[in-house]
N, C-alpha and C positions, 0 to 999 in steps of 0.2 A: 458476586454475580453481577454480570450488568443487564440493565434493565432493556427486556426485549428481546433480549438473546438468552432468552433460560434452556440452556442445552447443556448434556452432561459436561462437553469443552467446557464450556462457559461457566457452568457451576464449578469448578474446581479451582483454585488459588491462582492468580494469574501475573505474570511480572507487569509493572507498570504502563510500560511500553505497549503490552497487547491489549490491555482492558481499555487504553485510549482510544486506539483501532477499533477494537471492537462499537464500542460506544459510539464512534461515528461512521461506522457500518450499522449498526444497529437501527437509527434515525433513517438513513439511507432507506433501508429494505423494509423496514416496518409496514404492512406484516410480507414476512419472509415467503410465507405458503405461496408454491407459482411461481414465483420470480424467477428471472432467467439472469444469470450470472456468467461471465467470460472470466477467468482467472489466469491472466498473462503471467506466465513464469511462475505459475503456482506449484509447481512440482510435484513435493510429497503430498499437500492435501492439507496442512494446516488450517489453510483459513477454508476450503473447497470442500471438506467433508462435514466442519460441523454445520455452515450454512445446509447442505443435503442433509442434515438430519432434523432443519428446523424444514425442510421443505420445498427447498430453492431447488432449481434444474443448474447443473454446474457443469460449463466447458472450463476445461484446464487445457493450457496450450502450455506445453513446453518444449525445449529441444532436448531436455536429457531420458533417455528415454528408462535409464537406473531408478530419475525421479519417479518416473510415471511408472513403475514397477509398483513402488511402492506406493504411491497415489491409489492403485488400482489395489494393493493388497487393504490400504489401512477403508478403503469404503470399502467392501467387503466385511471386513470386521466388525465395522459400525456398522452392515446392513442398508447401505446407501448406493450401495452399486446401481441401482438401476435410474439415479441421481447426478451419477457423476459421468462425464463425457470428455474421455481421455485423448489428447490430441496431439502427436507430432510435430510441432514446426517452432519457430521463432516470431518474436513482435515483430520482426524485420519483412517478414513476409506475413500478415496474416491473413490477410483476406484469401491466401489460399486454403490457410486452415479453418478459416471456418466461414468463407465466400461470403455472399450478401447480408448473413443473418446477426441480428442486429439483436441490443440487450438492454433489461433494463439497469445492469450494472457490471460496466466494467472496470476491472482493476489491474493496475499494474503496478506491484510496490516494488520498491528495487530494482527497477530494472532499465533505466532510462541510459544512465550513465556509460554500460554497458555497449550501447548502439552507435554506429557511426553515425547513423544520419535521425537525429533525434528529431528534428521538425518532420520528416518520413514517418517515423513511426509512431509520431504523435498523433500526425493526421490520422492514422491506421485504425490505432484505438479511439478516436474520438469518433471514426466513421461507422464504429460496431456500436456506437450508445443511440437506443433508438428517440425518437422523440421524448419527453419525460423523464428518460433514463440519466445515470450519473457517471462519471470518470471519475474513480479513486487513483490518486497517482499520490506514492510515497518516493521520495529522492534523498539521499544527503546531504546533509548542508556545508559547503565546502568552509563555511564559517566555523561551523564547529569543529573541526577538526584540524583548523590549525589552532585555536583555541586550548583544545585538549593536547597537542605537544606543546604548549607554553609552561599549561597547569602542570603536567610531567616534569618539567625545565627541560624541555628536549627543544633548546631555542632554533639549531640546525636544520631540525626536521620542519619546524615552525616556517622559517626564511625558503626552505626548499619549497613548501607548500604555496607559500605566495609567488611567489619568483615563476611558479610553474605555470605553463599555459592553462587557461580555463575551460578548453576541450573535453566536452563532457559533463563539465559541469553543471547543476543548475537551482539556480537560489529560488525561495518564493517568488521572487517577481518575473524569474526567466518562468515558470509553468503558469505564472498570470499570465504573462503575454500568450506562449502558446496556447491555453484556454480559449482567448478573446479573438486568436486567430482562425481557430477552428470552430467558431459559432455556440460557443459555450460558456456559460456564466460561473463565476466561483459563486459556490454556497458556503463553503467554508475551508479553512486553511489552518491547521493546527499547530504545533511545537512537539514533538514527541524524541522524551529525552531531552529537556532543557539542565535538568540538574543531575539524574542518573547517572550518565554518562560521565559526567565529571567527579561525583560522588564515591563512584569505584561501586556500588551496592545497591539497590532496588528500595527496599523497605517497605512491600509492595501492601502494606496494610497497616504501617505508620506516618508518622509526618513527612518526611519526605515524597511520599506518595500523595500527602495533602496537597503538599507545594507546587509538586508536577501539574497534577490534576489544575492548580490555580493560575499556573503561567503559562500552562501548554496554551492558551487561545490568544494571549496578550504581546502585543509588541512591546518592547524589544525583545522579551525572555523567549518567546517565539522564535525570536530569527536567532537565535545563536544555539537553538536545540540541535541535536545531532542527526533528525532527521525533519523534514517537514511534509505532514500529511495534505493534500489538496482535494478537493469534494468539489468538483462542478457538475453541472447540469446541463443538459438540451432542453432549448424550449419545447413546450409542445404538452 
């Protein structure tokens, strides 16, 4: 269980990967009851329903609208419908979906890469975090993954990887900079999937989960994890 988030989600076995996330969403929201959440690309509800079951007001923007089917069945299920606020559109546009109104936590995991114009849609969601409020933004680390075709011995894929334009990409230091441009301080920066990933296996409640848990925050084991989580804040 992680501490904070005691929700049936949350009480139930969780691969390494999500109890990181969790745990610094957790810090974040504390206490949940209230809080107003924006969940860019949140689709099905993974992270947007159990946050509604601890209490948080949840907009979900997505453009697939299959997702939001099921968004919209699985609160229900959990009894959070009247919690969760299901939205039409993409990061690319969102002040149409969700105009002036502003949060105290918004998240956009996976989905940056995706956008042509990433400094557009950075500002976007930096523009919906109200004063005090946070931007959770999770990206891939294009380090880890040619990493992971070396460990493979897939040296071709590795070379192809480097060789390739860096369009799209973006490492901790490219979402520092865009942070710093849009008026917002990092609170934190994690590693998630520094060893997993390469491990082939989770062990999400043995040593290997020790060791995640121990490098996920520290450089260099940080910068070569397969994803990197970032937590900044607005003043205010």
């Amino acid at each position: 269980m992680v501490a904070g988030m005691s929700t049936p989600a949350a009480a139930r076995p969780m691969p390494t990967r999500q109890r990181l996330l969790w745990s610094a969403l957790a810090t974040v929201l504390a206490p949940v009851q209230g809080r107003s959440v924006l969940d860019c690309g949140g689709g099905s509800g993974s992270l947007a329903v159990p946050m509604a079951e601890l209490g948080a007001e949840v907009t979900v923007v997505d453009v697939s609208v299959d997702a939001l089917a099921t968004l919209t069945r699985r609160s229900s299920e959990a009894g959070v419908s009247e919690r969760i606020h299901p939205v039409q559109g993409d990061i690319e546009s969102l002040a149409d979906a969700v105009g002036s109104t502003t949060f105290d936590l918004v998240m956009a995991h996976e989905l940056l890469e995706s956008v042509d114009d990433v400094t557009g849609a950075f500002d976007s969601l930096a523009s919906a975090v109200r004063p005090g409020g946070r931007l959770s933004i999770v990206v891939a680390n294009p380090v880890a993954a040619v990493l992971s075709r070396v460990v493979a011995n897939d040296f071709a894929a590795a070379r192809a990887l480097l060789k390739a334009p860096a369009t799209g990409q973006l490492m901790l230091s490219g979402v520092e900079a865009l942070c710093a441009m849009s008026g917002l301080s990092v609170d934190s920066a994690q590693g998630i999937g520094v060893f997993t990933e390469f491990a082939g296996s989770d062990d999400a409640e043995g040593v290997l989960a020790e060791l995640e848990e121990l490098a996920s925050m520290r450089s260099p084991y940080r910068d070569i994890a397969a994803r990197v989580h970032v937590v900044a804040r607005r003043a205010g």
